[in-house]
C-alpha positions in Angstrom: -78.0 -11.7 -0.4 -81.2 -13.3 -1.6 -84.5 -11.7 0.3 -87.5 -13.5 0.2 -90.6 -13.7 2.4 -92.5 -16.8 3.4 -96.2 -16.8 3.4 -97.1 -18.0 7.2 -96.1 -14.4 7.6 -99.4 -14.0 6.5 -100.9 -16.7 8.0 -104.2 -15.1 10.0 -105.1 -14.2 6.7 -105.2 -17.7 5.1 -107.5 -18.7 8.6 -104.5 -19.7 10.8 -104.9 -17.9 14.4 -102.9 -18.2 17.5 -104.2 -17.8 20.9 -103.0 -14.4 20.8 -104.0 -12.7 17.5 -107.5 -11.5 16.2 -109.2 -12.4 12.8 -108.5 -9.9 10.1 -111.7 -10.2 8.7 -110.8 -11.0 5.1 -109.1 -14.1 3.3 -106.4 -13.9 0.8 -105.7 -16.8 -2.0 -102.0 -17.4 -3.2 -102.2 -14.5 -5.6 -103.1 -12.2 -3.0 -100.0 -12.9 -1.0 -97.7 -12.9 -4.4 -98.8 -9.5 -4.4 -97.4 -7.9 -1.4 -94.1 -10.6 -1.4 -93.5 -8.4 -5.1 -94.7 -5.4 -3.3 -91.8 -5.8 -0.7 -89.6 -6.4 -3.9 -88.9 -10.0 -2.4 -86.8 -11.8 -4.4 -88.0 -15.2 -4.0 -91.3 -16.7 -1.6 -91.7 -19.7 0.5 -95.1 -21.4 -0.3 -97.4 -23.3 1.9 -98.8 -26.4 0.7 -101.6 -26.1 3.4 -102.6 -22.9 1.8 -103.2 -23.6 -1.7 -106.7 -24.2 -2.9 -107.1 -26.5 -6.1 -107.1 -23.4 -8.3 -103.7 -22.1 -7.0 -102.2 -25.5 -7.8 -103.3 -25.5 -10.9 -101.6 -21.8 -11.7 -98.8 -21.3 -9.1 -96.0 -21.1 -11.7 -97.7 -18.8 -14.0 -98.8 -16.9 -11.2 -95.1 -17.1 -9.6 -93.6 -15.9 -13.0 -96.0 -13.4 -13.1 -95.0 -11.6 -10.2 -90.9 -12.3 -11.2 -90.4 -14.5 -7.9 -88.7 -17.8 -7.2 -90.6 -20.3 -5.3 -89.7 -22.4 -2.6 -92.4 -25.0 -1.6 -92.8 -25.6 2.0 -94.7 -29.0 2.6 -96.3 -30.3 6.1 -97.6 -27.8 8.2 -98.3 -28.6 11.1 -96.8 -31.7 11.8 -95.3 -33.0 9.0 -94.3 -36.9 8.8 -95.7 -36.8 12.6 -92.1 -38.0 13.5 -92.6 -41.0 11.5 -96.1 -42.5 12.2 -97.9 -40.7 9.4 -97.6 -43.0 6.1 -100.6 -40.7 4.4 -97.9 -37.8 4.9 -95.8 -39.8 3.3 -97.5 -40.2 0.1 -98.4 -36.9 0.3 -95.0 -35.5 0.4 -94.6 -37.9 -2.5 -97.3 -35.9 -4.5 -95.3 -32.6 -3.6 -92.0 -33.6 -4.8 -93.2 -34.8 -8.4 -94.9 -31.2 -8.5 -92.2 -29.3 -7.3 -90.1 -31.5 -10.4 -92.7 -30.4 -12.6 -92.8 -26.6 -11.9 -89.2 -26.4 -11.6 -88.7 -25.8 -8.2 -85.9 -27.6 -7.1 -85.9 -27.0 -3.0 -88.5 -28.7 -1.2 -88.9 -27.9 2.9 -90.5 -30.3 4.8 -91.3 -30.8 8.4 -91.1 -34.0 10.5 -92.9 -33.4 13.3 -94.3 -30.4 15.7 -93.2 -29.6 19.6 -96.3 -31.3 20.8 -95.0 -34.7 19.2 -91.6 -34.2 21.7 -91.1 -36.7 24.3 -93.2 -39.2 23.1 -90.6 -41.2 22.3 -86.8 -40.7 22.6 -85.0 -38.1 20.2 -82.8 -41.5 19.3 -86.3 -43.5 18.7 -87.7 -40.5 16.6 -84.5 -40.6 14.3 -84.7 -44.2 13.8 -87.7 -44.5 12.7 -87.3 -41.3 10.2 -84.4 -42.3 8.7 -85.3 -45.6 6.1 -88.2 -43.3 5.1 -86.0 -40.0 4.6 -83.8 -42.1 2.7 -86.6 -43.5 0.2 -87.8 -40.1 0.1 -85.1 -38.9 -0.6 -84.0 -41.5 -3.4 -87.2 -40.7 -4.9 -86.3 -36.8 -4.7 -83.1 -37.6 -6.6 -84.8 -39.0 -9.5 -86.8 -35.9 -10.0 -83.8 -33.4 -9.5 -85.8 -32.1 -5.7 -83.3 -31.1 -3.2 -85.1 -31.8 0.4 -84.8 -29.1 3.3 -85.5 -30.5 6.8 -86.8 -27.4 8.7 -86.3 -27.3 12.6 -90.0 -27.0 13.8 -89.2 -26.7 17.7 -89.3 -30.7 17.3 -85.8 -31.2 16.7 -83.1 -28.6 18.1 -80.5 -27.6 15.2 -78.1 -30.1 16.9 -80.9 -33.1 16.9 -81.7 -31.9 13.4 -77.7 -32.3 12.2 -77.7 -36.2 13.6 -80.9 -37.0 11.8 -79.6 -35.5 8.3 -76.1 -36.9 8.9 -77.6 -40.6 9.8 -80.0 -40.2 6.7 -77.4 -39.5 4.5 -78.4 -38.5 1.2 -76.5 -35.6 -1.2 -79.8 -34.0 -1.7 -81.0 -33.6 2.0 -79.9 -30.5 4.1 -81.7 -28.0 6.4 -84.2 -24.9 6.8 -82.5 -23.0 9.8 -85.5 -21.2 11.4 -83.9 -18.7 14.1 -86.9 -18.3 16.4 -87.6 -22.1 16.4 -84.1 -22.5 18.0 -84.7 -20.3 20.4 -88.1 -21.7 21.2 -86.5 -25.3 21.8 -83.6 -22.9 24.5 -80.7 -24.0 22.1 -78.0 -21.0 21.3 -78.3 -19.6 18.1 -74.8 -18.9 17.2 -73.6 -22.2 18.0 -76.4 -23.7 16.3 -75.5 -22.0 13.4 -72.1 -23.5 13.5 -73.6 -26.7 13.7 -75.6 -26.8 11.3 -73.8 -24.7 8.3 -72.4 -26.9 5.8 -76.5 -28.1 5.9 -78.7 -24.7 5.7 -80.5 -24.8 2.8 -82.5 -21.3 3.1 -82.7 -19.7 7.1 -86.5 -18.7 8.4 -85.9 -15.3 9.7 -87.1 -13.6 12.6 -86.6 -11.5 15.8 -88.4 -12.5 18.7 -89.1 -10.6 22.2 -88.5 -13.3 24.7 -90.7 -13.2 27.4 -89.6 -14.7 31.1 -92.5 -16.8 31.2 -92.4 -18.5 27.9 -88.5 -19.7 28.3 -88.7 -23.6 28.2 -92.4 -24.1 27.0 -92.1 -24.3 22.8 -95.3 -23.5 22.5 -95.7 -20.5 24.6 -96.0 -17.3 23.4 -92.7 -16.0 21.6 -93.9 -13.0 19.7 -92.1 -11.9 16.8 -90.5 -8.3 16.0 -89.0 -6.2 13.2 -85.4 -7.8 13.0 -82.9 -5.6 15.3 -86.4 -4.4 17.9 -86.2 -8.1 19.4 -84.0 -10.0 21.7 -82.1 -11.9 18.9 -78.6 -11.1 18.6 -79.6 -11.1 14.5 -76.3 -9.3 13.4 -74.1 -11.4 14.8 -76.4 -14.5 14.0 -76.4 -13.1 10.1 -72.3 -13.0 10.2 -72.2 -16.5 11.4 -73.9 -17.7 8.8 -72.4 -15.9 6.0 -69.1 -16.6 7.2 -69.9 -20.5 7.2 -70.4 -20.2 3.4 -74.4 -19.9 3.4 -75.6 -19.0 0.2 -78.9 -19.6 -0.1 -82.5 -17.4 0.3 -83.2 -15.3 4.0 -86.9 -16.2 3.7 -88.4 -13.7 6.8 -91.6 -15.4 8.6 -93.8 -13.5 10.7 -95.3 -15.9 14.2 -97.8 -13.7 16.2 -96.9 -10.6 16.3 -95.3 -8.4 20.0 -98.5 -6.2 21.2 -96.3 -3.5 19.6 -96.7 -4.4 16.2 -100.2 -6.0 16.6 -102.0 -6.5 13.3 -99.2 -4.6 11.6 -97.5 -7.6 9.2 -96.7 -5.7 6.4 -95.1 -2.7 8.5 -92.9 -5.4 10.4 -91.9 -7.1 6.8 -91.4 -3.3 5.4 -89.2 -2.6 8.6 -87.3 -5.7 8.8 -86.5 -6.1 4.7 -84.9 -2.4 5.2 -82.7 -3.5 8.2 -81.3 -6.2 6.4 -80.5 -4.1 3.5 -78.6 -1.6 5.8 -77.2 -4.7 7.3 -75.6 -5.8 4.1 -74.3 -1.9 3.4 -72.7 -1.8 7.2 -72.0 -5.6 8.1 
């Protein structure tokens, strides 16, 4: 089991705040958040494009190495190709995938949209028009040995997400699974595990406590919690995926943080990085 811990778990602390978190007060750079990922004894990282300042992009691999952790880039936060409308993401993306080439890191997530981009046109529209420029992406991709993950960003549900990929249809295209994202968008997590194994790439991990009022409403309030302390039936969501053959990295990612855990990110990593290891003792 490959652990790893993706860096919007720190996000307050690169200037990213909900509506229901407080600024810490202090700013980090890439290297800062290297730090506590090797501190955790993560095995491998997931890298925000949004976060890196010139000077990180100039030393990410060194500064990777450094610390003995994998990379995987994650490209597009916020909203990504903005379903298709956004031909500046586009080239942008392009930029991405000839670094990722060039710094050997061969899996590059991406988003397509965000939830607020939903329902603007039909889910059948919004695939349509993302599929000729996944597939030149994707062809371009190829060419520099990038494999392409597709995250569910509570704009497609894991089900939505398998029909885009499938109609795209490219060997090196498959899927970031993030667990709270489906939940967000009220799809079942099991199932959508099912339906989307032979794709998952790497799985976004987190617990959420589900709160009455947030249930239909993506963006919402769906706080996170150490795994096994939310409503998230993680166990048996962890045995569906192995089970499909899943091989790839359990990248935990931190939303806003329950009123329980306020301000407490590294206590929630700490907690949740020694469940799974019990996890993978027990089953």
């Amino acid at each position: 089991m490959k652990l790893g811990i993706g860096q919007f778990s720190y996000h307050r602390y690169f200037g990213e705040l909900t509506p229901w978190e407080s600024d810490p007060g202090v700013r980090w750079n890439t290297n800062d958040f290297l730090g506590h990922a090797a501190a955790h004894r993560a095995d491998t990282v997931g890298v925000q494009t949004c976060y890196l300042t010139a000077q990180d992009i100039e030393t990410l691999p060194e500064m990777a190495a450094a610390h003995n952790l994998d990379v995987i880039i994650e490209w597009g936060h916020p909203a990504g190709l903005a379903i298709g409308k956004s031909a500046a993401a586009v080239q942008d993306l392009r930029l991405w995938i000839a670094r990722a080439s060039q710094w050997s890191f061969p899996l590059l997530r991406i988003v397509v949209g965000y939830p607020k981009l939903r329902g603007e046109d039909s889910v059948e529209v919004q695939t349509q028009r993302l599929v000729p420029i996944l597939q030149e992406i994707c062809a371009e991709a190829l060419d520099w040995g990038v494999t392409i993950a597709i995250e569910n960003h509570a704009d497609f549900t894991p089900l939505e997400l398998q029909g885009l990929i499938y109609e795209t249809n490219r060997p090196n295209l498959c899927a970031v699974l993030d667990f709270g994202n489906c939940v967000r968008m009220g799809a079942d997590l099991i199932p959508s595990i099912r339906s989307l194994a032979p794709l998952i790439a790497a799985v976004h991990l987190r617990d959420l406590m589900i709160l009455p009022e947030s249930i239909g409403n993506p963006l919402a309030s769906w706080p996170t919690a150490p795994l096994g302390c939310g409503s998230l039936d993680i166990k048996g969501a962890l045995r569906e995926l192995y089970c499909g053959g899943f091989q790839g990295c359990l990248l935990l990612e931190l939303a806003h943080l329950h009123p329980n855990w306020t301000e407490k990110e590294d206590e929630v990593l700490s907690q949740s990085l020694s469940w799974l290891k019990e996890w993978r003792q027990t089953g």
